[in-house]
MARRO-778296 format. One record per residue: x, y, z of N, C-alpha, C in turn; residue number from 1; residue in one letter. Coordinates in Angstrom, 3 decimals, padded with zeros to 6 digits. Each point is the difference from the previous one (the first is absolute). Layout:
<recs>
- neast | nnorth | nup | caeast | canorth | caup | ceast | cnorth | cup | resi | resn
- X | Y | Z | X | Y | Z | X | Y | Z | NUM | A .
...
</recs>
This chain:
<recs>
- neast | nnorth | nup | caeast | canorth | caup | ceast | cnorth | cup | resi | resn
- 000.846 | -001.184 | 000.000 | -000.846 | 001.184 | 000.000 | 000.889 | 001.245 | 000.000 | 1 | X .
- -000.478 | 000.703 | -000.985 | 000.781 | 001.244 | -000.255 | -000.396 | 001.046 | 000.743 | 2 | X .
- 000.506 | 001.142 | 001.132 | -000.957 | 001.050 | 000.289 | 000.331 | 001.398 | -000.261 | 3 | X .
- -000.936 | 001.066 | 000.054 | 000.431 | 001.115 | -001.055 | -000.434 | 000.922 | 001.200 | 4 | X .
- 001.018 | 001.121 | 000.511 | -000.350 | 000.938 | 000.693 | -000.691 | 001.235 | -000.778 | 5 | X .
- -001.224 | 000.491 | -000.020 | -000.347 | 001.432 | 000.155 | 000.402 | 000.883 | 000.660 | 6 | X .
- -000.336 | 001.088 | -000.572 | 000.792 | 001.333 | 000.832 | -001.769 | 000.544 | 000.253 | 7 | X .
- -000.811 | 000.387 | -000.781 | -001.161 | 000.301 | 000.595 | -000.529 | -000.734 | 000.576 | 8 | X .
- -001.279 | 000.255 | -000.083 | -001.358 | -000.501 | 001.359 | -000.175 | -001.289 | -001.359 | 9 | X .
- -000.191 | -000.095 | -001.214 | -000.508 | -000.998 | -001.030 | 000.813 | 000.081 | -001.048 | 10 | X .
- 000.428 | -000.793 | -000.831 | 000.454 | -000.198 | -001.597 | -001.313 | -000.688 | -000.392 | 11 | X .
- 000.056 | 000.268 | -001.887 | -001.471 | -000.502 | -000.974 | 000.932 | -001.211 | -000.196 | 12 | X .
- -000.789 | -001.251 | -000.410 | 000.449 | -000.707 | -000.375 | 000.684 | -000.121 | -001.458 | 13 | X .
- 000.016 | 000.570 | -001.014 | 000.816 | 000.389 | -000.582 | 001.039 | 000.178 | -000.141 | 14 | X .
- 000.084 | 000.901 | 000.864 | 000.955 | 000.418 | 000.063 | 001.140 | -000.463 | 000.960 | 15 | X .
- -000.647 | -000.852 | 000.873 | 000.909 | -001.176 | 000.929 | 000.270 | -000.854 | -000.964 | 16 | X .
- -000.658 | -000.119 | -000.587 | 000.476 | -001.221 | -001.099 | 001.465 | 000.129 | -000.889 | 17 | X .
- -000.211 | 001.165 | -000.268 | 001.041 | 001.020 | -000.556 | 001.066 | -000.037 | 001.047 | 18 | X .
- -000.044 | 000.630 | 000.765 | 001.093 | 000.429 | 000.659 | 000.911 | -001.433 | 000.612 | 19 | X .
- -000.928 | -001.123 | 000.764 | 000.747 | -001.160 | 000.496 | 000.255 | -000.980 | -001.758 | 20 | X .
- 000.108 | 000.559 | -000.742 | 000.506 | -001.027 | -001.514 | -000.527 | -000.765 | 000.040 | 21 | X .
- -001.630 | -000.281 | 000.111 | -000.300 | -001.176 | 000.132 | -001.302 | 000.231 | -001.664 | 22 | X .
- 000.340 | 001.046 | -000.186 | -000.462 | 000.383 | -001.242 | 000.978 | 000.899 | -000.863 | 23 | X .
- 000.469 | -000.298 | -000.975 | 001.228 | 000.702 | -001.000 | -000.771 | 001.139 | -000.107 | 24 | X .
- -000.761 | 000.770 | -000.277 | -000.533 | 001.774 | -000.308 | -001.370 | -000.194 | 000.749 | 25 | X .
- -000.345 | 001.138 | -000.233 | -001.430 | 000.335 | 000.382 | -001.497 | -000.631 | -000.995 | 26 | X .
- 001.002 | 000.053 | -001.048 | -001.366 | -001.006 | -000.892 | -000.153 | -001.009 | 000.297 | 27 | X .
- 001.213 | -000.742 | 000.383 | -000.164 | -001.340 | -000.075 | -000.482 | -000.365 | 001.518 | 28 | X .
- -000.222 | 001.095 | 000.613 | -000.508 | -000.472 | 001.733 | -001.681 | 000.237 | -000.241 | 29 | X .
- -000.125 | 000.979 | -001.258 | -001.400 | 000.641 | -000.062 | -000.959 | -001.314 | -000.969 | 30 | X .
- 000.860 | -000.511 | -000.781 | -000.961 | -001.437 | -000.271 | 000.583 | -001.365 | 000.702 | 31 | X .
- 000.762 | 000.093 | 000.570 | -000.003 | -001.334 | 001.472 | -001.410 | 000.601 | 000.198 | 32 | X .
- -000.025 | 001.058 | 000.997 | -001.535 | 000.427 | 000.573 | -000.878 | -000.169 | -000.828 | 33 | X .
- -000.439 | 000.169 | -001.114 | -001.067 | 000.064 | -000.754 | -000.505 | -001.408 | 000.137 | 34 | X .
- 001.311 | -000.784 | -000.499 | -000.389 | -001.675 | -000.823 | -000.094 | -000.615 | 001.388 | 35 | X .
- -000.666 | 000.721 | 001.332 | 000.277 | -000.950 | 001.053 | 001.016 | -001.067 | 000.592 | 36 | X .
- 001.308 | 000.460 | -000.299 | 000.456 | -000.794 | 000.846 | 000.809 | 000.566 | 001.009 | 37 | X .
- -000.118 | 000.683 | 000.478 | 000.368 | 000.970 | 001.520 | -001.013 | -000.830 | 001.195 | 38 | X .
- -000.023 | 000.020 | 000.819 | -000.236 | 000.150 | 001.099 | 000.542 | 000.620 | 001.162 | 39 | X .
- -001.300 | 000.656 | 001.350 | 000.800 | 000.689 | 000.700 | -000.703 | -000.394 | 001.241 | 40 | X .
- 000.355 | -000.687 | 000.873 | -000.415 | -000.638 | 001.195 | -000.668 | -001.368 | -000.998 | 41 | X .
- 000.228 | -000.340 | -000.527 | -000.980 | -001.349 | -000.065 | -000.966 | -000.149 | -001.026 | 42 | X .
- -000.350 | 001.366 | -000.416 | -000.865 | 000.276 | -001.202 | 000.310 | 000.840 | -001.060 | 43 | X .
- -000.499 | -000.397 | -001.291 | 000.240 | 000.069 | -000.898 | -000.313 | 001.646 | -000.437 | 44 | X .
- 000.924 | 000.655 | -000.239 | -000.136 | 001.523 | 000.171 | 000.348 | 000.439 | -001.712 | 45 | X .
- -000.819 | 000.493 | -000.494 | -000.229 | 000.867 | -001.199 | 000.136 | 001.708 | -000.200 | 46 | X .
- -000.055 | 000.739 | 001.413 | 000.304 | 000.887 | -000.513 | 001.408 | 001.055 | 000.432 | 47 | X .
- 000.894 | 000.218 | -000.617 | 001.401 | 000.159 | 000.058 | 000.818 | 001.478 | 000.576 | 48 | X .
- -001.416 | 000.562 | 000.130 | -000.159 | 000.753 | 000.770 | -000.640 | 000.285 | 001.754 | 49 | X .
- 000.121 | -002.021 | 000.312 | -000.337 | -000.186 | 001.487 | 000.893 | 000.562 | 000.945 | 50 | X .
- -000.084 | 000.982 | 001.171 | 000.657 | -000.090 | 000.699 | 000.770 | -001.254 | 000.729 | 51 | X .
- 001.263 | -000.110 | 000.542 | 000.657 | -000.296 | 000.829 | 000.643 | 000.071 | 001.602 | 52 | X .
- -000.271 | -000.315 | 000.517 | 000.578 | 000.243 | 001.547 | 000.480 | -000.719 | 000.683 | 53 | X .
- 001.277 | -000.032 | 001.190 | 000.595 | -000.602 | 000.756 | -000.652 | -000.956 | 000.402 | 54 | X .
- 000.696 | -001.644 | -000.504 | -001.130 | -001.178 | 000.205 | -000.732 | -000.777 | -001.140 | 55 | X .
- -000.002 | 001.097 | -001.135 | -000.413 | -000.952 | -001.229 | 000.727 | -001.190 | -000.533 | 56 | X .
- -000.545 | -000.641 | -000.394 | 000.633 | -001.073 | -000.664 | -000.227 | -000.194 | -001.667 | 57 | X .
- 000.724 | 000.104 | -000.550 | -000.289 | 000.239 | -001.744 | 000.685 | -001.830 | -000.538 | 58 | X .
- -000.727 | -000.083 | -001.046 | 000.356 | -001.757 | -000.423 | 000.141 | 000.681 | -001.367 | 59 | X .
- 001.346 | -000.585 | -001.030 | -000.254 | 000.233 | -001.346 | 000.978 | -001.045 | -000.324 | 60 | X .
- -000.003 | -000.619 | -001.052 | 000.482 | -000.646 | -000.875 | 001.259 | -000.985 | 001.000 | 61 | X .
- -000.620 | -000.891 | 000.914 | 000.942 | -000.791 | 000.555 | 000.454 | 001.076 | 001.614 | 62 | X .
- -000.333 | 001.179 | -000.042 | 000.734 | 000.611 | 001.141 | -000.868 | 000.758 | 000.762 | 63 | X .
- 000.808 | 000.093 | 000.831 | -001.212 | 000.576 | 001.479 | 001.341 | 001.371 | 001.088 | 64 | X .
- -001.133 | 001.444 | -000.901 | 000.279 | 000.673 | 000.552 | -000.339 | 000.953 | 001.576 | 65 | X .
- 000.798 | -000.354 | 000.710 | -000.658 | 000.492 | 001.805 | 000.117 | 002.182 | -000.072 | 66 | X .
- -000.710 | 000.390 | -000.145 | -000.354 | 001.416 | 000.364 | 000.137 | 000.671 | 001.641 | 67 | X .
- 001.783 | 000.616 | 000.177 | 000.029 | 000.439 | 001.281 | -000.034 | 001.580 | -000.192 | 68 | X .
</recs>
């Protein structure tokens, strides 16, 4: 399990996706999200503009990102 510190109160998922490389650009994090295969706690999350906060748990492609 990989975990990714924030500096604010939330990161979008997007853009966590982005930033921990667990998505090569922003497009390619913006149709992971679309084509459903993100999850964030457990469920299947579509929009890529979900907030984030200390405690999330993000699932993508084999990996599991922890949100501190």
């Amino acid at each position: 399990m990989q975990t990714f510190k924030i500096k604010d109160e939330y990161i979008k998922l997007g853009q966590a996706l982005k930033a921990a490389g667990l998505a090569e650009s922003g497009v390619d994090a913006k149709y992971a999200v679309q084509d459903g295969l993100v999850k964030v706690n457990g469920q299947v999350e579509t929009q890529r503009g979900k907030k984030l906060v200390p405690g999330d748990l993000v699932e993508f492609n084999g990996q599991t990102l922890k949100i501190e």
